[in-house]
VOPAGU-2260 file (C-alpha; in pm, 1 decimal, decimal comma):
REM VOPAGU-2260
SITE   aa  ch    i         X         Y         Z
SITE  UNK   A    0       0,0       0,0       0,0
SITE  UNK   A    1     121,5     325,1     -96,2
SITE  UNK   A    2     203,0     602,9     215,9
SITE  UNK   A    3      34,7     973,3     221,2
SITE  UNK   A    4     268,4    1193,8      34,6
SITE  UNK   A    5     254,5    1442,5     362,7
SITE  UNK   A    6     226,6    1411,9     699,2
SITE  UNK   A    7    -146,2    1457,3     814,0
SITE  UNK   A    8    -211,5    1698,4    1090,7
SITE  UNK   A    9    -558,1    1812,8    1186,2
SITE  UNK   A   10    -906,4    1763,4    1044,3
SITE  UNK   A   11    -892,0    1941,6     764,6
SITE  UNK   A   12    -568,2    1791,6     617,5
SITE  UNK   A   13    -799,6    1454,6     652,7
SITE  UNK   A   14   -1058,1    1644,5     436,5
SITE  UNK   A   15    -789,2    1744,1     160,3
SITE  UNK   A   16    -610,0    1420,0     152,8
SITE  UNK   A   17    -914,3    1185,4     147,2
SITE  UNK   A   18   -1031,3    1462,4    -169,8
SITE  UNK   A   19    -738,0    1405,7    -346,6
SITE  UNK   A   20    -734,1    1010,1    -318,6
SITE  UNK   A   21    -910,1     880,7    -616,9
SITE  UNK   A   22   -1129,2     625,4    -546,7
SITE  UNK   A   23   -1020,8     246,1    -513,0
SITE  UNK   A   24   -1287,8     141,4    -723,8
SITE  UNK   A   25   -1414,8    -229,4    -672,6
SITE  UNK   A   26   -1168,6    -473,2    -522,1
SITE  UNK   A   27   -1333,9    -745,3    -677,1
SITE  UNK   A   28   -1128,8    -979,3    -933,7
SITE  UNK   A   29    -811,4    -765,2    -867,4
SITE  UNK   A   30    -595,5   -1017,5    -668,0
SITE  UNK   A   31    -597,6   -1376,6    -566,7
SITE  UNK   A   32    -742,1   -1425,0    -215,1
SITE  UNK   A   33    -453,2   -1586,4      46,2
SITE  UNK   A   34    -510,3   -1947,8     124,1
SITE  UNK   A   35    -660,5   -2072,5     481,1
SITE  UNK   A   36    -377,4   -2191,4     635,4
SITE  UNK   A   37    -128,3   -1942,8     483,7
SITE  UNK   A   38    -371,4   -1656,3     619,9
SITE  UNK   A   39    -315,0   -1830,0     978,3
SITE  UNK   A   40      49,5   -1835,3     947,2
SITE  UNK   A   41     121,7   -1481,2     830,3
SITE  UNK   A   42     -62,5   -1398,6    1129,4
SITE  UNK   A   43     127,8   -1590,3    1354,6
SITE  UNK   A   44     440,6   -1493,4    1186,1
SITE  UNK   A   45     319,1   -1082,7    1227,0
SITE  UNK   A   46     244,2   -1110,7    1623,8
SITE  UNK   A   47     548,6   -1307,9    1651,6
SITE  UNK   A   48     769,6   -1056,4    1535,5
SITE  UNK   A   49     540,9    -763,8    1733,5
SITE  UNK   A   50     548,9    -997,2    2049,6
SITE  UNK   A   51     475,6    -766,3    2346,6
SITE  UNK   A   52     694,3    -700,1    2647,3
SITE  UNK   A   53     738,1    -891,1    2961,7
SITE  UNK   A   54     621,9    -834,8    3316,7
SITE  UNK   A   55     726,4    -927,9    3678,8
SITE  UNK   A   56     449,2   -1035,6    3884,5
SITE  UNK   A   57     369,8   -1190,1    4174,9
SITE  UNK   A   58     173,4   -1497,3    4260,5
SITE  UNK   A   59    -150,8   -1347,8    4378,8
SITE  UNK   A   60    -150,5   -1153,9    3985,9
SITE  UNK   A   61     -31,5   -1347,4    3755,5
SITE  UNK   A   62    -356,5   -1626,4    3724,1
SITE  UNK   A   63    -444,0   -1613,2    3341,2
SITE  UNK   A   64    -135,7   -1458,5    3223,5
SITE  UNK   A   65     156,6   -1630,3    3003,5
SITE  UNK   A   66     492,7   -1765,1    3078,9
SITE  UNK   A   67     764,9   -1534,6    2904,6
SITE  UNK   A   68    1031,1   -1791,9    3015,6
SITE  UNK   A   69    1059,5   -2120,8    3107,3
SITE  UNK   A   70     978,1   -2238,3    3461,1
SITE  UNK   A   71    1264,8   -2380,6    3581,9
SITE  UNK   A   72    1288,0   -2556,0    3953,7
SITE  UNK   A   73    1490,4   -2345,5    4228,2
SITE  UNK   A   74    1492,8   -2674,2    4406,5
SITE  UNK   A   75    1466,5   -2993,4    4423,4
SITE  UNK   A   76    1120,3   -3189,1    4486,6
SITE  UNK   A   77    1068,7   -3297,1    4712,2
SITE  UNK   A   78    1389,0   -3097,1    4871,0
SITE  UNK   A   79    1437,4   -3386,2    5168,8
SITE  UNK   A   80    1269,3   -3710,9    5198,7
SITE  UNK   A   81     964,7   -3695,2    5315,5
SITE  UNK   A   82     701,2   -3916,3    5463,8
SITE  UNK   A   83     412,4   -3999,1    5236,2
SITE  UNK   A   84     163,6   -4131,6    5502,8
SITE  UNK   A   85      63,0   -4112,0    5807,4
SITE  UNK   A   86     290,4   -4383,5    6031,7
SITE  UNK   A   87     600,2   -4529,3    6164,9
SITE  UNK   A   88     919,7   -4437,9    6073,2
SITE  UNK   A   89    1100,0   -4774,5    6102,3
SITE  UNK   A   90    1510,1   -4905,2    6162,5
SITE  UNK   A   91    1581,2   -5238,5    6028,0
SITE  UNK   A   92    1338,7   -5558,0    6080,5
SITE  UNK   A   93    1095,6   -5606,5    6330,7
SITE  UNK   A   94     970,7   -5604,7    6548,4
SITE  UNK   A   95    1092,9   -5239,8    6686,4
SITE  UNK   A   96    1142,6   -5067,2    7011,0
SITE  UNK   A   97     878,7   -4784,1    7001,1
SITE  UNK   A   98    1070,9   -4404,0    7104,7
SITE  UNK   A   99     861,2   -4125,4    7313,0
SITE  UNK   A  100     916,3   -3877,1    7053,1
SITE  UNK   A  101     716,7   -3770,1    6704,6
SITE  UNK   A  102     845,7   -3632,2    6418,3
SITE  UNK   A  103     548,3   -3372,5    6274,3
SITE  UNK   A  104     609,1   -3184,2    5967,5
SITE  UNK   A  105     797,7   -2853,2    5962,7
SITE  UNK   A  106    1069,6   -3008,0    6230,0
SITE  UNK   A  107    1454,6   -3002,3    6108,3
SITE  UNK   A  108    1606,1   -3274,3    6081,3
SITE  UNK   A  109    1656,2   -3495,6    6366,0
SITE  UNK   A  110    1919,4   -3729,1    6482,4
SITE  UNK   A  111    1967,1   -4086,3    6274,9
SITE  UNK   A  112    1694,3   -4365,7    6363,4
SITE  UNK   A  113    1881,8   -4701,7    6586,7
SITE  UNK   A  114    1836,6   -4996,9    6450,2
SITE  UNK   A  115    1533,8   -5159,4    6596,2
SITE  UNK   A  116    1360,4   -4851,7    6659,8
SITE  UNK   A  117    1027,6   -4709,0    6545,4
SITE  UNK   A  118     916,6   -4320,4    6614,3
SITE  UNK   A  119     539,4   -4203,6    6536,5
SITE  UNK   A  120     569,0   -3944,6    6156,1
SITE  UNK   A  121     380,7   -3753,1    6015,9
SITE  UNK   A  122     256,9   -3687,1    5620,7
SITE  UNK   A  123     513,1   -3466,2    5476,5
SITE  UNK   A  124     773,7   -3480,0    5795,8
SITE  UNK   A  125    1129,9   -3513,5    5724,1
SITE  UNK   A  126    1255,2   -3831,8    5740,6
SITE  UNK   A  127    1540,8   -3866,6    5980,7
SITE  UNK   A  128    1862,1   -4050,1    5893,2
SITE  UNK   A  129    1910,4   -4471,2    5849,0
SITE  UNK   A  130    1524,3   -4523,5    5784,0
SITE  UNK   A  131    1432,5   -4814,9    5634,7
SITE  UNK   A  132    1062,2   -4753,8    5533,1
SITE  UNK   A  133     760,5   -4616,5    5646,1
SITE  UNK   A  134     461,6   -4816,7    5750,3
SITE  UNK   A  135     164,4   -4713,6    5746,8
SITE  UNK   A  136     -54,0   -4647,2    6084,9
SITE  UNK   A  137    -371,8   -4868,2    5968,9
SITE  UNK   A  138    -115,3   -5193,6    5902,3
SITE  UNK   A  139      98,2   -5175,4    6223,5
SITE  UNK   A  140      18,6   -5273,6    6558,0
SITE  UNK   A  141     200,7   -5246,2    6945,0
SITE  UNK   A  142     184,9   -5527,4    7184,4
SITE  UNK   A  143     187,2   -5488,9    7587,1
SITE  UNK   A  144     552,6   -5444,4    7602,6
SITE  UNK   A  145     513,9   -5143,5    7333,1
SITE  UNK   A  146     698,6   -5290,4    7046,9
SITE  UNK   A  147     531,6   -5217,4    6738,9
SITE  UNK   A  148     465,8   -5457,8    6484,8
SITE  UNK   A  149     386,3   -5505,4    6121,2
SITE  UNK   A  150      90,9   -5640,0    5994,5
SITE  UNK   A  151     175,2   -5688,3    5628,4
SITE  UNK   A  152     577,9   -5711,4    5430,4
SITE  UNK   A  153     767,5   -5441,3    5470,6
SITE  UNK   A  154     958,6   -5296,5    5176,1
SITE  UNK   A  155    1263,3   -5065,3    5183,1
SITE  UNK   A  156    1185,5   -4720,9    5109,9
SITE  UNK   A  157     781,7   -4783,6    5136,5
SITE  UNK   A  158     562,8   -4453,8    5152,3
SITE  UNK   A  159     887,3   -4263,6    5145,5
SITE  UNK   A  160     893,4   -3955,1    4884,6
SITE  UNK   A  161    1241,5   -3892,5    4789,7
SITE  UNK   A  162    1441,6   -3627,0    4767,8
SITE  UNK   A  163    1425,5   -3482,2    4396,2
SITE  UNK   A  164    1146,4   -3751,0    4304,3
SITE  UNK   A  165     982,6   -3505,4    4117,8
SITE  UNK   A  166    1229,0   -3283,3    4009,5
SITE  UNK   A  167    1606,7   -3139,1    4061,5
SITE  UNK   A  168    1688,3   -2780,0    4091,3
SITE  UNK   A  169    1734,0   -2614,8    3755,0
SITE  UNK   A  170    1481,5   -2896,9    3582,8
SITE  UNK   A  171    1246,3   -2728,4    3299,5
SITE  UNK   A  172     920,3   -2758,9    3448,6
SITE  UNK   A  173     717,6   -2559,9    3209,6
SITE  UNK   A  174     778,9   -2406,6    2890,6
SITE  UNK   A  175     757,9   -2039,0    2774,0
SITE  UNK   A  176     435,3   -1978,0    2656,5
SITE  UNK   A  177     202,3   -2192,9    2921,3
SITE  UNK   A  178     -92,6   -2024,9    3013,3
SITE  UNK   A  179     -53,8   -1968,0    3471,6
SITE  UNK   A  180    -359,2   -2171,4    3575,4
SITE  UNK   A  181    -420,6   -2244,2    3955,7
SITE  UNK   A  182    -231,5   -2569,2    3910,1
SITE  UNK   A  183      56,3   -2363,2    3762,7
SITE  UNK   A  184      47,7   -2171,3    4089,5
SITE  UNK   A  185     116,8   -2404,9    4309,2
SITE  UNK   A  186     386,9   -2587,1    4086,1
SITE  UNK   A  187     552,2   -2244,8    4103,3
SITE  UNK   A  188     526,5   -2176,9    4462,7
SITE  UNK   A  189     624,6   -2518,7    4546,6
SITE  UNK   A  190     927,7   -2489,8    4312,0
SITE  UNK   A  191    1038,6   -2152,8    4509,2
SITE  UNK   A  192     899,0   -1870,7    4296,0
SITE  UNK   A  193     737,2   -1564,8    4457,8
SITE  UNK   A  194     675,8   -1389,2    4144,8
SITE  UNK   A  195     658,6   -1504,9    3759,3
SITE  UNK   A  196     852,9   -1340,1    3467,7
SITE  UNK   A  197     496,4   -1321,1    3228,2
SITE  UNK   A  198     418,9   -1193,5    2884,6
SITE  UNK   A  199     211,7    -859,8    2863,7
SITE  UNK   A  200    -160,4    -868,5    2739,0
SITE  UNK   A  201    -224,9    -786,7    2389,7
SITE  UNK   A  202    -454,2    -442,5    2408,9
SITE  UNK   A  203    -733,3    -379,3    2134,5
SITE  UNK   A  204    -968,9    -136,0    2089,7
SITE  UNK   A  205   -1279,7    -271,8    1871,9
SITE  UNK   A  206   -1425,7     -48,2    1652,7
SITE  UNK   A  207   -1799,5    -189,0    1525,1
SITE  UNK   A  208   -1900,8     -20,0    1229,6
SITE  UNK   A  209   -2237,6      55,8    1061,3
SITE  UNK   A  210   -2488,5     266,4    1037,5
SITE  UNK   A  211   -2763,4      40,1    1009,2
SITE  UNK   A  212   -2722,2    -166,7    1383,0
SITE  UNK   A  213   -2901,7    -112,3    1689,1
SITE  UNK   A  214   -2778,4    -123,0    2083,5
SITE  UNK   A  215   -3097,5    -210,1    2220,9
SITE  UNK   A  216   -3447,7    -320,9    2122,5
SITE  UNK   A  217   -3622,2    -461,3    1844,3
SITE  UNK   A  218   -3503,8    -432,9    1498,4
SITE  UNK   A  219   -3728,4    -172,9    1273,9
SITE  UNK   A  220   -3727,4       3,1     975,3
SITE  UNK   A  221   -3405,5    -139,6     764,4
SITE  UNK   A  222   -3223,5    -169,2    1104,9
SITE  UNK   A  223   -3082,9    -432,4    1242,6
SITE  UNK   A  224   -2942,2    -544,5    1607,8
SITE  UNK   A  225   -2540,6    -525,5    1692,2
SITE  UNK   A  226   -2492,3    -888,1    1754,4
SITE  UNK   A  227   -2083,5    -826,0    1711,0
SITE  UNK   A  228   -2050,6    -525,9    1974,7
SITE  UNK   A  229   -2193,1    -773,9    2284,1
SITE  UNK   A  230   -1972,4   -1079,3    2154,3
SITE  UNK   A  231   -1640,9    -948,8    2047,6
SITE  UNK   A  232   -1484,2    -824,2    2298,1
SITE  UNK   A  233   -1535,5   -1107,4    2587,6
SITE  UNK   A  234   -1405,4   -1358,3    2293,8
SITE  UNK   A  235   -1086,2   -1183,6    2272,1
SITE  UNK   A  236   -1049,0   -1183,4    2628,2
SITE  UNK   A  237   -1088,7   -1591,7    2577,7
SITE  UNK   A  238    -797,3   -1534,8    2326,1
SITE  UNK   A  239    -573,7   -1377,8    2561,4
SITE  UNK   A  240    -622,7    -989,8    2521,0
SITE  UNK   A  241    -720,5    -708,4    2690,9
SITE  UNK   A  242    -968,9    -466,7    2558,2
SITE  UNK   A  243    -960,4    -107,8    2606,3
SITE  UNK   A  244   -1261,2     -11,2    2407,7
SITE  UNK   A  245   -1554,1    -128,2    2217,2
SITE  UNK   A  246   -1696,8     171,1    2025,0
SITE  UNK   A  247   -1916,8     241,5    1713,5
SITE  UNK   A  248   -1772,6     437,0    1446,0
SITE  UNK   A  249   -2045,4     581,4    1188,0
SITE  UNK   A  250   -2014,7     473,1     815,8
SITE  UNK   A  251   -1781,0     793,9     751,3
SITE  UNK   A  252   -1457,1     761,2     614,2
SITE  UNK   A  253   -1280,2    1017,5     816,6
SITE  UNK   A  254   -1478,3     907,7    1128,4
SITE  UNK   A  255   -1268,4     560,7    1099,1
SITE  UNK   A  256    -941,3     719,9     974,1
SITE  UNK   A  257    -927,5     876,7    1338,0
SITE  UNK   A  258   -1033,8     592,0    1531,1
SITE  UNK   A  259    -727,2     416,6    1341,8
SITE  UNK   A  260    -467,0     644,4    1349,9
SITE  UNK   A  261    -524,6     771,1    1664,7
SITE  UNK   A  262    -565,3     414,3    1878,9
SITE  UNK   A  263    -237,6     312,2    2119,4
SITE  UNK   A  264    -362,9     -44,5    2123,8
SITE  UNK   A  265    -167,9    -345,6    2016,2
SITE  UNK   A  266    -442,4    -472,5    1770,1
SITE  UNK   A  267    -688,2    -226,3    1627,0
SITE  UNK   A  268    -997,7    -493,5    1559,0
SITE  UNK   A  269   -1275,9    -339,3    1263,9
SITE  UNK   A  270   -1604,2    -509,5    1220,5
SITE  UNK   A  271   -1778,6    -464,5     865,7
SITE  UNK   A  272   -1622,5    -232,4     565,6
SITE  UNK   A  273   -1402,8    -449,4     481,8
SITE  UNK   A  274   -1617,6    -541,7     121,1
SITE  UNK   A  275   -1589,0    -239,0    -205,1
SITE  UNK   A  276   -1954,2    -142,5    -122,3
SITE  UNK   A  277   -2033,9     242,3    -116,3
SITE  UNK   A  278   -1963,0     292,0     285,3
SITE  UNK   A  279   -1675,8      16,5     294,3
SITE  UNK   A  280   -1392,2     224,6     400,4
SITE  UNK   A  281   -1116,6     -35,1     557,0
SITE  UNK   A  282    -933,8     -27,8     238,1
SITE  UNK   A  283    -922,9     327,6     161,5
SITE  UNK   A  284    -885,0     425,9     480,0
SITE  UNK   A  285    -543,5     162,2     524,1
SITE  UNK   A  286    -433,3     348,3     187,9
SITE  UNK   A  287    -417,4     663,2     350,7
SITE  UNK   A  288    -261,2     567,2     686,3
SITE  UNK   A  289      22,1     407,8     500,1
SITE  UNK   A  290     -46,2      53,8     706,9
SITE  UNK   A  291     113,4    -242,5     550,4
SITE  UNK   A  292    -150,2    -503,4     407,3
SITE  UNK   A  293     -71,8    -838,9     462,8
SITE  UNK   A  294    -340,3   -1024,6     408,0
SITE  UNK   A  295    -633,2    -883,1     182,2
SITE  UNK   A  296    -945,4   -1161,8     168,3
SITE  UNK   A  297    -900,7   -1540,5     243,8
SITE  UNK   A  298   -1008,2   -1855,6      60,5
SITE  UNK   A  299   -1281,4   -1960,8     295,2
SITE  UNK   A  300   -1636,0   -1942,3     374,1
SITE  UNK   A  301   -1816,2   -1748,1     573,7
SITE  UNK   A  302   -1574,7   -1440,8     577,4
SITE  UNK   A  303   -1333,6   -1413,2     289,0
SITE  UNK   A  304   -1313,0   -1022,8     277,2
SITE  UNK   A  305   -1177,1   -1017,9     611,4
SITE  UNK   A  306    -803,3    -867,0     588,6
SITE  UNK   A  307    -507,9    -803,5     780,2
SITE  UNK   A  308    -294,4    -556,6     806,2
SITE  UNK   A  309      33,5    -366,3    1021,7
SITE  UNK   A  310     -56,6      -7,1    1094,6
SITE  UNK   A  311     306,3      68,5    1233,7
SITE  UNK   A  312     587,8    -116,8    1453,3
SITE  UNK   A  313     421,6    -361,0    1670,7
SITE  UNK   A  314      57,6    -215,2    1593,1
SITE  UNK   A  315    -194,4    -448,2    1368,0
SITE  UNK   A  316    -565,4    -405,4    1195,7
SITE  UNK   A  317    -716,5    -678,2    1182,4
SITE  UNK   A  318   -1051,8    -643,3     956,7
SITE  UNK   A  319   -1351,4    -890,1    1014,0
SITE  UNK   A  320   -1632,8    -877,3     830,9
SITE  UNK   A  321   -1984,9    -765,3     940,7
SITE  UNK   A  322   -2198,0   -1093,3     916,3
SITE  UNK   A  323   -2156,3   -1284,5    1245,4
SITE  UNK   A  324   -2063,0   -1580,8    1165,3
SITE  UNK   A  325   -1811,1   -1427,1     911,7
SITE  UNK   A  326   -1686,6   -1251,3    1152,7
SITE  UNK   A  327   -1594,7   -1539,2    1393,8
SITE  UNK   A  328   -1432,8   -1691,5    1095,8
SITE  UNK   A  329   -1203,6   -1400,9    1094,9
SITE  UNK   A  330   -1142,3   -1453,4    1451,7
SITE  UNK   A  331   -1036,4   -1764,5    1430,9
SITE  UNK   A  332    -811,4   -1728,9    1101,1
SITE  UNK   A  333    -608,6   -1395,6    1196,7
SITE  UNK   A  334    -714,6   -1249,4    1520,2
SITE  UNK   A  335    -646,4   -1581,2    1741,4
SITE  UNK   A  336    -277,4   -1677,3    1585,5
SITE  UNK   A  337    -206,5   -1291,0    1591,8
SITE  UNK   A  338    -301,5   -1239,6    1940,7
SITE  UNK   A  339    -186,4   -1593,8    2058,2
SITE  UNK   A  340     209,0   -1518,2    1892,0
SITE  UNK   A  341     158,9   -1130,8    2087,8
SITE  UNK   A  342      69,8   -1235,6    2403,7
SITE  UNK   A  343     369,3   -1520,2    2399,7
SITE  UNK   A  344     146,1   -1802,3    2404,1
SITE  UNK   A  345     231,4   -2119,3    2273,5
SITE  UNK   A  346     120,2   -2245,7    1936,8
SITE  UNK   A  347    -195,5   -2446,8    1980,8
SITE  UNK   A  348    -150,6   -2741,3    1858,5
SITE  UNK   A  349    -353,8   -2916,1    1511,0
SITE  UNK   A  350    -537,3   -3168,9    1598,1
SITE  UNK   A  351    -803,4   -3427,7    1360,1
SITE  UNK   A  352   -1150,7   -3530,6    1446,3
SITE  UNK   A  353   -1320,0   -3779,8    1207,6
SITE  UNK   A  354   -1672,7   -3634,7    1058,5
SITE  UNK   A  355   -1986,4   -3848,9    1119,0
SITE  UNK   A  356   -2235,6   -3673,5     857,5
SITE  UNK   A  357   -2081,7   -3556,0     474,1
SITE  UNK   A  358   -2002,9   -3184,9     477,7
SITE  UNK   A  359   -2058,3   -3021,9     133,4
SITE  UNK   A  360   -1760,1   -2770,5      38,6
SITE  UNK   A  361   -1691,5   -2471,8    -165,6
SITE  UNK   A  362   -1551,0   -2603,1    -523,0
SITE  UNK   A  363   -1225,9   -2359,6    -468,2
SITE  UNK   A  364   -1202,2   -2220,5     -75,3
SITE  UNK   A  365   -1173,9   -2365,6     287,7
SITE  UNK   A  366   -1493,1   -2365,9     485,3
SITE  UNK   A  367   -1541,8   -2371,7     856,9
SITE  UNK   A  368   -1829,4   -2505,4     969,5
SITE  UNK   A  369   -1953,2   -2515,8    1313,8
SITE  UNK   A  370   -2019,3   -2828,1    1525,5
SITE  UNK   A  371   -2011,2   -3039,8    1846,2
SITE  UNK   A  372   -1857,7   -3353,1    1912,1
SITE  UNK   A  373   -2065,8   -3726,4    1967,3
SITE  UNK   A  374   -1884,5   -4011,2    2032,3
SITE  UNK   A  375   -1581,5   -3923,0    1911,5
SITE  UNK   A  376   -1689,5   -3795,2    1599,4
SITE  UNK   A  377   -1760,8   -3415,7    1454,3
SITE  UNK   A  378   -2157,2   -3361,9    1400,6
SITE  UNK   A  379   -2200,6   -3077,5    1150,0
SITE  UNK   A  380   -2441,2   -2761,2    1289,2
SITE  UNK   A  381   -2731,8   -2669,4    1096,7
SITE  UNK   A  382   -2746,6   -2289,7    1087,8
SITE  UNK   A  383   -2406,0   -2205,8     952,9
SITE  UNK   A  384   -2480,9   -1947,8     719,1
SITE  UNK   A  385   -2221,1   -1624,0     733,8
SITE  UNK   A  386   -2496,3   -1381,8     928,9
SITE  UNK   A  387   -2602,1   -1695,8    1150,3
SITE  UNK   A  388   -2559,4   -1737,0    1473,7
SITE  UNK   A  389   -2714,3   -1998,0    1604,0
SITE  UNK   A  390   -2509,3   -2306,2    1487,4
SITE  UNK   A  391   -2230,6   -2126,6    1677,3
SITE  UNK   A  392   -2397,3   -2089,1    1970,4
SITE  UNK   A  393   -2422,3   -2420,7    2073,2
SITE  UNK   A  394   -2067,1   -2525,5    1897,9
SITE  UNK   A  395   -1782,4   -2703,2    2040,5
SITE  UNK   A  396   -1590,5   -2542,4    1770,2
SITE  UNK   A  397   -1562,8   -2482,0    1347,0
SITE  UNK   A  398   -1445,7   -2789,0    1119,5
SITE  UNK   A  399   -1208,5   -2695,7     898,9
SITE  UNK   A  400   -1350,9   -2819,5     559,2
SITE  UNK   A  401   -1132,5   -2841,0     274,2
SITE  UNK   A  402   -1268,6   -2773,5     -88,6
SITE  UNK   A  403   -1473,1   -3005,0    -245,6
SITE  UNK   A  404   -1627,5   -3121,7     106,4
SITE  UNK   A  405   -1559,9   -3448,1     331,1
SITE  UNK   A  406   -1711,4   -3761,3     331,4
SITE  UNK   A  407   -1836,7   -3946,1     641,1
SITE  UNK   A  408   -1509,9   -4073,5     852,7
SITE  UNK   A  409   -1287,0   -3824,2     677,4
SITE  UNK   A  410   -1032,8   -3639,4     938,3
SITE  UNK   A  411   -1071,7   -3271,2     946,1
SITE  UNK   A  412    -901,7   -2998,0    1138,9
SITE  UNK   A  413   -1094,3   -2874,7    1458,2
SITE  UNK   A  414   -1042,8   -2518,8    1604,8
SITE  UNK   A  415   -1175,7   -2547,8    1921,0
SITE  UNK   A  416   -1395,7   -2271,4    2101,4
SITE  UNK   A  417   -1267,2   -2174,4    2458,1
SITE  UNK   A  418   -1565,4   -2258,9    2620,6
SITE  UNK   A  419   -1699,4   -2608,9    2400,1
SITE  UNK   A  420   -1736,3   -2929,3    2531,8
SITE  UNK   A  421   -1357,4   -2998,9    2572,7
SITE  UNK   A  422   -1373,5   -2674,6    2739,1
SITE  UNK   A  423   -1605,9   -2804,0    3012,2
SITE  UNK   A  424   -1945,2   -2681,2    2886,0
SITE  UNK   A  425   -2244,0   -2924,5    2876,2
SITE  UNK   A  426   -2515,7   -2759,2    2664,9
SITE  UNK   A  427   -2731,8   -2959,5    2474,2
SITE  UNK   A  428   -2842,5   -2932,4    2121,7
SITE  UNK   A  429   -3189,5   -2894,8    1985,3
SITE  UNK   A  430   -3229,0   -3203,3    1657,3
SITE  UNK   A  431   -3291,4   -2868,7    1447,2
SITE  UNK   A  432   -2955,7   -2763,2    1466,1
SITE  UNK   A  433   -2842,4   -3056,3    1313,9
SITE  UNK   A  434   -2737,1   -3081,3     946,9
């Protein structure tokens, strides 16, 4: 894309530049759109290149975030041996001479166990010097003298945790790029970390535009309801991102060269305009900010005119279509890799899923087509139409359908949605949504 031949400073100098442009014309024909995959991994490639900075934070705020670096053990794991039950810290055979004393957990180490001796231990105490095993309190017993004995073989080393059994200091426990969940947490703390080393948030500001939507109510009269301003911005939260802003920008060319040019955020996310209809003004208005197109329409259905494209270091537009559906195809093809390679997350990985029903496919393009999983299998959604949204809905994610269709049993790609039944939801599906 060609750069303004001046700088532009003010309103007005938007007026005169935008008067001088001549007009694109229809886009239509012009180029060859980018294929599926290759769409994905130009977008990948772009945020990796723009990946955002890192952050120190501690325990208590980093839930959700991303590894920058590798977790790495500052210890070992266990860091002493430890007992694993409940019992009797035991010397040599049986049966033993039972001591006064208790080892509890927390206590330093203590002085080396006789031979013939038992002492009462706790879960997680340290195991004191020359023990042979631990046995358990429910399978020993003490006579009347107070010698304990052992109601089933004892094996050397039973119930004992060792030290490093799970790990030795400077181990890799987690690659760079793993999302801190709870269970992350507590592998850190117990590892020795007080604070993680994490990737920054993408930002975006979402900019929904058309004239013809609604906030609230009924539609009437030629208008319609915003069905992308309610569902954009909590999916790219799901995706990793933070949003700063969902707004509406009217169908006005200069309106949207403002929004643009004058966002901070990482990712600058359009929906509608992106088309060569009368009010679509991505393209012209990318022209005249100088941004960098890298993608400009994709082989697939629903969504092919979505585009993406780098406004300036670091700083991407991402352009989705208006219709719904099309627009959470463009999600999924630029917006997820993009903000997935930004925020430092790792690459998900491509997985299969054979199809139980035949899928019909475009003759040329990729098509994504929602469904839900049964036994295994991928069911195709009714209701996948590019301004539909209820096959979505109740989706466990889009099938990745390759041109000329699939046949029962075929393999196909899945992109899974965050919250689908792998994801923990449980919704059913009404027979009509079926294909």
């Amino acid at each position: 894309m060609t750069a303004p031949d001046r700088e532009v400073d003010g309103v007005e100098d938007v007026l005169a530049l935008f008067a001088r442009q001549p007009d694109p014309g229809p886009r239509a024909g012009r180029h060859r759109a980018t294929p599926w995959a290759d769409a994905r991994a130009i977008a990948a490639r772009s945020g990796r290149t723009a990946a955002t900075a890192a952050d120190t934070r501690r325990l208590d705020q980093a839930l959700g975030h991303v590894l920058a670096e590798p977790l790495a053990a500052l210890t070992d794991l266990p860091s002493f041996d430890t007992s694993a039950m409940d019992g009797w810290a035991v010397s040599g055979p049986g049966p033993w001479s039972v001591l006064d004393t208790g080892i509890l957990a927390g206590q330093a180490a203590g002085t080396p166990l006789a031979d013939g001796t038992a002492v009462r231990i706790a879960t997680g105490a340290r195991i004191p010097p020359d023990t042979t095993a631990v046995i358990r309190s429910e399978h020993a017993r003490t006579d009347t003298t107070g010698h304990l004995h052992a109601e089933r073989a004892v094996v050397h080393g039973q119930d004992i945790r060792p030290r490093a059994q799970e790990c030795r200091s400077g181990d890799q426990l987690l690659p760079a790029g793993t999302v801190v969940t709870p269970a992350v947490l507590g592998l850190a703390a117990a590892a020795g970390y007080d604070e993680l080393l994490t990737a920054r948030r993408p930002t975006v500001d979402v900019l929904v535009l058309g004239d013809e939507l609604l906030v609230r109510g009924l539609p009437r009269d030629g208008l319609i309801r915003d069905a992308l301003g309610p569902m954009i911005a909590p999916w790219l939260h799901a995706l990793g991102a933070d949003v700063i802003d969902t707004r509406r920008v009217a169908d006005d060319a200069h309106a949207l060269y403002r929004a643009v040019t004058e966002s901070e955020a990482d990712l600058v996310l359009t929906t509608g305009g992106t088309a060569a209809g009368p009010v679509d003004h991505v393209h012209p208005v990318l022209t005249r900010a100088g941004a960098e197109l890298l993608v400009d329409g994709v082989a697939v259905r629903p969504g092919h005119p979505m585009l993406l494209a780098g406004l300036a270091p670091g700083r991407h537009l991402v352009g989705l279509p208006g219709n719904p559906l099309a627009a959470v195809s463009g999600l999924l093809t630029l917006a997820e890799p993009l903000l997935r390679a930004l925020g430092g997350r790792a690459t998900r990985p491509v997985h299969h899923a054979p199809v139980r029903d035949e899928v019909h496919g475009h003759p040329h393009d990729t098509r994504l087509v929602p469904f839900v999983h049964r036994d295994g299998r991928l069911v195709p959604l009714h209701y996948n139409g590019p301004a539909m949204l209820r096959g979505i809905a109740v989706a466990d994610g889009l099938a990745v359908v390759p041109p000329g269709g699939a046949r029962p049993g075929d393999p196909l790609e899945v992109l899974e949605l965050p919250w689908g039944a792998r994801a923990g939801a449980t919704a059913s599906v009404d027979d009509g949504c079926f294909t």
